[in-house]
N, C-alpha and C positions, 0 to 999 in steps of 0.2 A: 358376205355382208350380213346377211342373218345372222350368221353365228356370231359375228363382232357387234351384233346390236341386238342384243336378247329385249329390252325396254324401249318404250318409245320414247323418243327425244335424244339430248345428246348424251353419246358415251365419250369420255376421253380418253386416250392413249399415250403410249408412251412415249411416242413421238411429240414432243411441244406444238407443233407445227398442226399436226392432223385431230381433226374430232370426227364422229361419224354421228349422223342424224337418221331415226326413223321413224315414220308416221302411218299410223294406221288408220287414219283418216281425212280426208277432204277437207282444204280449209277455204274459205273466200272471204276477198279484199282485207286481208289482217296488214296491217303496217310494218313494215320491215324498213331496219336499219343495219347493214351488212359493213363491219371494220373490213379493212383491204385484205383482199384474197384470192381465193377459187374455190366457184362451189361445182362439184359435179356429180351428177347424177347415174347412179346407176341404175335404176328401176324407179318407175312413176312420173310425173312430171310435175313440174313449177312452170307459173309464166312471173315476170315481172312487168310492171307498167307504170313507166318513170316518164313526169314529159311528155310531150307526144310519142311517146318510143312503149313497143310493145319486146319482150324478153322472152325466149323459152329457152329452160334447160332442163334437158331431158335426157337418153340415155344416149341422145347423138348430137349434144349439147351442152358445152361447161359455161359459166360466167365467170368473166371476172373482173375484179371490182378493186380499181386503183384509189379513189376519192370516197367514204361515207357518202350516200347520198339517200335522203328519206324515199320512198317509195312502195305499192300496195304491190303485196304476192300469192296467189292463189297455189294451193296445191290439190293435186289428182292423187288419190291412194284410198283405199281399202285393206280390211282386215287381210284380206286373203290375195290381196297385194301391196303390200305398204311401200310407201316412198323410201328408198334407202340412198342416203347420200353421204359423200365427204366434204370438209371443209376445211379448207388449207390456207393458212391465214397467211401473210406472207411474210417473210424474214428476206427484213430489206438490206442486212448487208448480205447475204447470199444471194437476192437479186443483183444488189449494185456490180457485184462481182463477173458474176453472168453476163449483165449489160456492157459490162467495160470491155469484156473478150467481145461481144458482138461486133462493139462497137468498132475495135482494133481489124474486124474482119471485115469490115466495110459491108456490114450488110445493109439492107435496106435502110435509107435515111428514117428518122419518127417523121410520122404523120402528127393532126394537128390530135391534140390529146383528147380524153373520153374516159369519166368517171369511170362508166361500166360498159362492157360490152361481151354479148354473144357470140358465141364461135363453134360453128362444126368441131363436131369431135373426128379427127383424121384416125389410123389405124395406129399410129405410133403412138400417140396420146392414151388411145384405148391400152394397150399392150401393159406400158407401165404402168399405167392405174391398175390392170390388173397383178400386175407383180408386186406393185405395193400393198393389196390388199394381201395375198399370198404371203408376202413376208410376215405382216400382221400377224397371222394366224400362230406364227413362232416367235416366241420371243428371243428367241438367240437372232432368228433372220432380222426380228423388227428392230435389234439394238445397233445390229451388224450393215446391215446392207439398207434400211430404212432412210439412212438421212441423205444417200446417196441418189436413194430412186424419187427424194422430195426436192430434191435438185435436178432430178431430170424432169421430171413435171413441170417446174417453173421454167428450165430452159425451151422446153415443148411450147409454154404459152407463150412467150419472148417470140419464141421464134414462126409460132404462127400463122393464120390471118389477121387476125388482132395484135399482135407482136407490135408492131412499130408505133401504133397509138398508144398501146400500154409502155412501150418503154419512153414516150416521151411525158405521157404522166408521169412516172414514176423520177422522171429529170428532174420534174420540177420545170418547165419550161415558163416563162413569160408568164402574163394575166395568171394561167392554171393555176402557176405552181406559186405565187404569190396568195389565191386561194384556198388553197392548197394548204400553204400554213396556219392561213385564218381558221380553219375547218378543226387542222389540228390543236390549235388553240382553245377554241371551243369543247372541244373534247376533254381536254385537261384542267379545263378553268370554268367549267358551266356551273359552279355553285356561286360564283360573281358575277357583280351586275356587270355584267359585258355591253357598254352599248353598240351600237352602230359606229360612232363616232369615233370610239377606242377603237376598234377593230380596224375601222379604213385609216386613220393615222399610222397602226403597226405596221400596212400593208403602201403606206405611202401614198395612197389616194385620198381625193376628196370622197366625201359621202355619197354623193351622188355616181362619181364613176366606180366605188368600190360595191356598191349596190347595185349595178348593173352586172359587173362582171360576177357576180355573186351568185346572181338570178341565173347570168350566163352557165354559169359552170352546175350550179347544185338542183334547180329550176325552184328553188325557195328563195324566201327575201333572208336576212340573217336572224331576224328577230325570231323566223318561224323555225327556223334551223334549230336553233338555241331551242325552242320549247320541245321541240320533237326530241334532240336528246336529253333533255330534262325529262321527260316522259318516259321513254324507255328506260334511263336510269333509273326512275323513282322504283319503274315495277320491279328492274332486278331486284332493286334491295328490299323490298316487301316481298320477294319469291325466295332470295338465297338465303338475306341473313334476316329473314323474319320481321322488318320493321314495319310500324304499324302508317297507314297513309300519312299519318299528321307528323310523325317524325321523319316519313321520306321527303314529303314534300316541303320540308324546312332542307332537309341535307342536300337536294338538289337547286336549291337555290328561290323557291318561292314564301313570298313575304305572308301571302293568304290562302289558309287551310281549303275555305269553301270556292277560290278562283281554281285550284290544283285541281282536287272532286269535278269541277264541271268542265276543264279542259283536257283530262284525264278521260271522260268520258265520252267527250266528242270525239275524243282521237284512236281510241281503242275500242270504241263500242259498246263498254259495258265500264259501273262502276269499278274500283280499284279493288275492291271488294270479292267481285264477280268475276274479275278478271284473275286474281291470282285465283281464287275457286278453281275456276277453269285449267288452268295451266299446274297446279297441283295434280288435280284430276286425269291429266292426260299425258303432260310432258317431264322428264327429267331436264332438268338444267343444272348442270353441275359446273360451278366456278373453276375455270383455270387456273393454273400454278401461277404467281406471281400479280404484281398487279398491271391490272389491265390498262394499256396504251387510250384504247379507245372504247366508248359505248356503243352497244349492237343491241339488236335486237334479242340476243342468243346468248 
C-alpha cells in the first residue's frame, strides 16, 4: 500500500472500481459523505458516527455503505504511520448478478435493510484484499486478474455478516428502497429547487409519511440532505476545477452568495476559502473517469 500510494490523499487505478487513500495525519469530526461502496482499511483507523450508531474500520474492519448517508469521521494516523485504505465503489450490475446466484442458492433470506454497516474482517476477506493489492503492483496482473478478485470482494461482502441487510438494500426493498430513489434523485438533480413536496409525490407519499421515512432511513430531514450535498459539491468544484465560491455556489444550486459562505461554514468548520487552503495543502483528490453518479465527500 505504500508503494501504490507515494501522496497523501487519493490515488486512482486502473481498475474503475478501486481508489487507494493515504493519510499522514489525524483528522477529527470532518463530515463525510461516502457514494455506495466498501471502504477497508489496511493500516490506521476511522471511526464513523451516524445516528446513535458508532462505526470503526480498521484493519480488522471494512464498511460498507449501500444508501449516501451524511455523517462525522475521525481518523487515527501519523507520519510514520499513515492511514492506508481502499475504496471500492460499487458496480451495481456485477453486484445484481452476484445477488441473483445467491439468491437461486437459497441463502439466507435479506434482513431488514441498513445504509451502512460494519463488519469483522474474516480471513477470506483478508486474503483477497491481499491479492488484489498484489496484483496492483503489476500491471499485466492488474488488467488480467484485477476485475475478477473486485468480484470476489463484493461476493465476500454479500456473503457475509452483513450480507443479507446489504443485499436487501441493494433490492431496493419497500420504504428503503423507495428512499432509496429519493436520495438518488438528489444526487442528480441538487442544482433544482427540489422541495419536499416534489420529492414525497415521486416517492408516492404524503409529506408527512415521506419525511418520516426519510429521517428513518438517512437520520436527516430532506431539506438538510439536499444542503449537505450541495455543500460537499460546491467544495469539489472549488478543489478540482478551480471555481471560485460565488460561481460554486450558484452551480450548486443557491440563490445567495452570503447564505452559501455562512452554511458552508458552519458545516465544514472553516471558510470556503480555508477550507480548499487546507485540502490543497494536504490532500490529492483527483476526479474519476467519466461522470460521476453521485456526490461524496472524496
Amino acid at each position: 500500500m505504500k508503494r501504490l500510494t507515494p501522496n497523501e490523499g487519493y490515488t486512482l487505478t486502473a481498475l474503475p472500481e478501486v481508489r487507494l487513500f493515504r493519510s499522514d495525519q489525524s483528522l477529527t469530526s470532518t463530515p463525510a459523505l461516502y457514494e455506495p461502496g466498501i471502504v477497508i482499511v489496511c493500516q490506521g483507523r476511522k471511526r464513523g458516527f451516524w445516528a446513535d450508531r458508532f462505526y470503526l474500520y480498521d484493519d480488522q474492519h471494512y464498511l460498507a455503505v449501500s444508501i449516501p448517508v451524511p455523517f462525522t469521521m475521525e481518523i487515527d494516523a501519523s507520519s510514520s504511520a499513515p492511514l492506508l485504505a481502499i475504496y471500492l465503489t460499487l458496480n451495481l450490475p456485477m453486484l445484481a448478478s452476484i445477488a441473483l446466484e445467491l439468491d437461486e442458492l437459497s441463502l439466507p433470506s435479506p434482513t431488514d435493510p441498513c445504509g451502512m454497516v460494519s463488519t469483522p474482517m474474516d480471513s477470506q476477506m483478508a486474503q483477497v484484499v491481499l491479492r488484489l493489492l498484489e496484483a496492483m503492483s503489476s500491471p499485466v496482473e492488474c488488467r488480467v486478474l484485477g476485475p475478477s478478485l473486485v468480484r470476489e470482494i463484493y461476493f465476500r461482502v454479500l456473503t457475509g455478516a452483513q450480507g443479507p441487510s446489504l443485499r436487501a438494500a441493494l433490492a431496493s426493498y419497500g420504504k428503503f428502497g423507495k428512499i432509496a430513489k429519493s436520495v438518488r434523485h438528489i444526487h442528480t438533480a441538487f442544482q433544482e429547487r427540489l422541495s419536499v413536496e416534489r420529492l414525497a409525490s415521486e416517492a408516492a407519499m404524503s409529506v408527512q409519511t415521506f419525511h418520516a421515512h426519510f429521517k428513518a432511513v438517512t437520520d436527516t430531514t430532506p431539506t438538510q440532505y439536499l444542503k449537505s450535498v450541495r455543500l460537499h459539491q460546491a467544495r469539489l468544484l472549488m478543489l478540482r476545477s478551480d471555481k471560485t465560491a460565488a460561481t460554486a455556489c450558484v452551480e450548486v444550486g443557491y440563490q445567495s452568495a452570503s447564505q452559501f459562505s455562512r452554511e458552508f461554514k458552519r458545516f465544514f468548520g472553516r471558510s470556503p476559502g480555508q477550507e480548499i487552503a487546507r485540502l490543497r495543502s494536504s490532500f490529492a483528490m483527483p476526479e474519476s473517469a467519466g461522470k460521476p453518479v453521485w456526490v461524496a465527500s472524496h
